[in-house]
C-alpha positions as CSV (number, residue, x, y, z in Angstrom):
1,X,0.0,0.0,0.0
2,X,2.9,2.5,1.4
3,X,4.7,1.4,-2.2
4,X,1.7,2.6,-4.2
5,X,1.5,5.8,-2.7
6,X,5.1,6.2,-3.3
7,X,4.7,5.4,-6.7
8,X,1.9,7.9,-7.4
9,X,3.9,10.5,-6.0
10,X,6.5,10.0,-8.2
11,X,4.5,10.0,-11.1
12,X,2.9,13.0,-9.9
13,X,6.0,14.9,-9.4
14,X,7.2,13.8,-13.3
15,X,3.8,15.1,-14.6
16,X,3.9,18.7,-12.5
17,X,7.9,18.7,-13.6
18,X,6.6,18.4,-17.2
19,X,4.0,20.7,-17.3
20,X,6.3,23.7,-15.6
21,X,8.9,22.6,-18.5
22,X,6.1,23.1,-21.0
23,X,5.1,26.8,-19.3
24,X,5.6,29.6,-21.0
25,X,4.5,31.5,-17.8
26,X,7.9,31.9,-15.9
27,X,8.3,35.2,-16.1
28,X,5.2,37.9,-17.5
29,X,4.7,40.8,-19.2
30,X,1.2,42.2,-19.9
31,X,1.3,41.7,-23.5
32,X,4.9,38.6,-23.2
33,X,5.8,35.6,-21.3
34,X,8.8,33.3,-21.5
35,X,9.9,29.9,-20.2
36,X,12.7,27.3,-20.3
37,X,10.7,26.2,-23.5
38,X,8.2,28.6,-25.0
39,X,7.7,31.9,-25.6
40,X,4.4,33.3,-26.4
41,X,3.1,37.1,-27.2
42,X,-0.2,38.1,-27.6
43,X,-2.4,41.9,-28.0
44,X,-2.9,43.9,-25.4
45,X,-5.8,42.9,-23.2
46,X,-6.1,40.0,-25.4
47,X,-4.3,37.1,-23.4
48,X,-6.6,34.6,-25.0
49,X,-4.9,35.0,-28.6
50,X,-1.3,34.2,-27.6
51,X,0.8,33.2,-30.6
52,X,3.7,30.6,-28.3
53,X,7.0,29.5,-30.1
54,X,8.8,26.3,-28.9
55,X,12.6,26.4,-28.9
56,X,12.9,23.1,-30.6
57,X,16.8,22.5,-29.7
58,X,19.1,23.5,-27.4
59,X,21.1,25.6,-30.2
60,X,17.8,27.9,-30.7
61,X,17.8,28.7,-26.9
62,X,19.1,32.6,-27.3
63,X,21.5,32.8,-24.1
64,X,23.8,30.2,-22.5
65,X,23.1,30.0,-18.8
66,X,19.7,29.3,-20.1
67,X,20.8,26.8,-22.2
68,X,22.7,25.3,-19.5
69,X,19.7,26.0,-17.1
70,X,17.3,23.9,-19.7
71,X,20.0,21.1,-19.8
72,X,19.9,20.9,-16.3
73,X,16.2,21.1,-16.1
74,X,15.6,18.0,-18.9
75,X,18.1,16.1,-17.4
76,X,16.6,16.2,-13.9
77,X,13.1,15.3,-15.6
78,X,14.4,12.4,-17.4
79,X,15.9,10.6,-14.3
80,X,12.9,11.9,-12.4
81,X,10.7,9.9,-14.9
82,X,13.2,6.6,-15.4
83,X,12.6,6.8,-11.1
84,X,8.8,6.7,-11.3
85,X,9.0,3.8,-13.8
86,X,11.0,2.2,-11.8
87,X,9.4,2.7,-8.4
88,X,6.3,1.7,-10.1
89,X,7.8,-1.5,-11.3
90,X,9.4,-2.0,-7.5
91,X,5.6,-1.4,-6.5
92,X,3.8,-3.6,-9.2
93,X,6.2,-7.1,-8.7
94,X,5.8,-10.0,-7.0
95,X,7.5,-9.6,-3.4
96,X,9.2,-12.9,-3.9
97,X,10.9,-11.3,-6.5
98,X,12.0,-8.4,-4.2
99,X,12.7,-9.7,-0.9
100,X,14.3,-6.6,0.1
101,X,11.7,-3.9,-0.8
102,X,13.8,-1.2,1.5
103,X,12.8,2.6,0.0
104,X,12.3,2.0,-3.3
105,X,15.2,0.8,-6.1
106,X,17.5,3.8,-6.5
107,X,17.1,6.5,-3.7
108,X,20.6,7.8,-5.2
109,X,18.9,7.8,-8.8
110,X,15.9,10.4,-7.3
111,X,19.1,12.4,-5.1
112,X,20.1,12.9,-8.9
113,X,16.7,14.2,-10.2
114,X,16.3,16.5,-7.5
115,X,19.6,17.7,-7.8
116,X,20.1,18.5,-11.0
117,X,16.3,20.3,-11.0
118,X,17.4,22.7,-8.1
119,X,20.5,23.2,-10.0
120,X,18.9,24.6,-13.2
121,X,16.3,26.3,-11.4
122,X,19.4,28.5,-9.7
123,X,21.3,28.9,-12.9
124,X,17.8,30.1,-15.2
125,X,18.3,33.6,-13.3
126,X,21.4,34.3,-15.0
127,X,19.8,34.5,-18.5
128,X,17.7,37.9,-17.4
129,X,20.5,39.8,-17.9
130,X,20.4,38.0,-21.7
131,X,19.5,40.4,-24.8
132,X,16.1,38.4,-25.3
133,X,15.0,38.6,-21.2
134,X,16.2,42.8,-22.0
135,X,14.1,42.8,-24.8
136,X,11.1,41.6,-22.9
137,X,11.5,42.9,-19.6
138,X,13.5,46.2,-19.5
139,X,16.0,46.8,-17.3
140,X,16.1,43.1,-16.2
141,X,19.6,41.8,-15.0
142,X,20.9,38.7,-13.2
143,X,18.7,37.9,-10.7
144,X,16.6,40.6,-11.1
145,X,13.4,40.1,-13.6
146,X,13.0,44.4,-14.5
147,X,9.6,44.5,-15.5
148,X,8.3,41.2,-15.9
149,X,6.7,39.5,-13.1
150,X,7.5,36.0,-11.9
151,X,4.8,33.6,-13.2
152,X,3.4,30.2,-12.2
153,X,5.6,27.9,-14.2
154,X,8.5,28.5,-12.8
155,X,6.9,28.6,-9.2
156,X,5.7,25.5,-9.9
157,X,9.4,23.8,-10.8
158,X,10.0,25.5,-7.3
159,X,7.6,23.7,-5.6
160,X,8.5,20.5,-7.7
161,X,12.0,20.5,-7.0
162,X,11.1,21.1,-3.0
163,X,8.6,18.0,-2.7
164,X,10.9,15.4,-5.1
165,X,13.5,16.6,-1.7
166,X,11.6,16.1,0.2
167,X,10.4,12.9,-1.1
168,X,14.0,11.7,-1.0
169,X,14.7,12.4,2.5
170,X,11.4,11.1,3.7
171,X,12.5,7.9,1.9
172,X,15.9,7.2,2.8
173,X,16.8,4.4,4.8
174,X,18.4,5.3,8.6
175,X,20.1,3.2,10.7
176,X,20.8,2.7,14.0
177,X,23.0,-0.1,16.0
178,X,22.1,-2.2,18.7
179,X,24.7,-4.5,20.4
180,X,26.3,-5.0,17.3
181,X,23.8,-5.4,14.7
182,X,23.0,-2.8,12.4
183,X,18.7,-1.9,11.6
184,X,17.4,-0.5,8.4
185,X,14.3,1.6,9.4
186,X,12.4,2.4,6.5
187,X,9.4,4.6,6.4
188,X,7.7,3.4,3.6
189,X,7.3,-0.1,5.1
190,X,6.6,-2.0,8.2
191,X,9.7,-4.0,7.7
192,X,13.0,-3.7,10.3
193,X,15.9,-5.3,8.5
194,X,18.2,-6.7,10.8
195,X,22.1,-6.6,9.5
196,X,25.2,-8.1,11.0
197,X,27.9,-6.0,12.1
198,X,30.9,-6.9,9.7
199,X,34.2,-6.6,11.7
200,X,37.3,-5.8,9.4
């Protein structure tokens, strides 16, 4: 039960992840908005008529922190996803199969995803002081947005990157020792596993 819930949050996580990816609300103008992905414009009062581009390669991606930012951001998706696949397998097999179903089959593999996610979210800020973020929102510099206002996309990768963390510390195993043995406690089971102190 625990496992499936795990599961669900991971594949939960890799859908928000991919929707803020696809955003072209990260940072807003009244008549703009850009993203790690997309760009769209649209007439003044008329937000429903947006005309979005897609930058459909890394090449076409106008500055190189953001570039680097977007790199970081797919990358941290990708193993993010590969996780949820795989936690979901973990969940859906036999447990004869797994006799050892600790937190999941690569804690280290989510560490990653989460890592490289907070890593592009902190480097996207650079590219305001690009020629393109100028263009769109004034006086803008690094780490500072001029006149555009910070949107919901890239609050949401925020708030992804903080619960897929979070997830990961929840999950990971800690141990104790007792008179020479060494416990697993795991928190997304009822199972203590008991290991033998190994001496060198």
């Amino acid at each position: 039960m625990v496992g499936s819930v795990w599961a669900a949050l991971g594949l939960s996580l890799t859908c928000i992840s991919a929707l803020s990816l696809i955003s072209p609300a990260w940072f807003l103008t009244p008549i703009f908005s850009f993203g790690i992905l997309t760009y769209c414009s649209w007439p003044q009062g008329n937000s429903w008529n947006q005309s979005c581009v897609i930058f459909r390669s890394l090449d076409t991606i106008p500055d190189f922190a953001w570039k680097v930012s977007a790199a970081m951001l797919l990358g941290g998706w990708l193993l993010q996803a590969f996780n949820a696949i795989l936690l979901l397998s973990w969940t859906l097999s036999p447990k004869r199969l797994c006799s050892r179903r600790g937190s999941g089959p690569a804690p280290g593999l989510q560490a990653a995803a989460a890592t490289a996610s907070i890593m592009g979210l902190l480097v996207f800020p650079i590219s305001l002081a690009s020629p393109f973020a100028k263009k769109a929102c004034g006086d803008a510099s690094m780490y500072y947005s001029g006149q555009c206002q910070l949107g919901w996309g890239y609050v949401t990768a925020i708030f992804n990157a903080v619960l897929a963390s979070l997830l990961l510390i929840i999950g990971w195993p800690h141990t104790t020792k007792i008179q020479g043995k060494t416990i697993l406690f795991f928190s997304n089971t009822e199972r203590i596993i008991l290991v033998p102190e190994i001496r060198p």
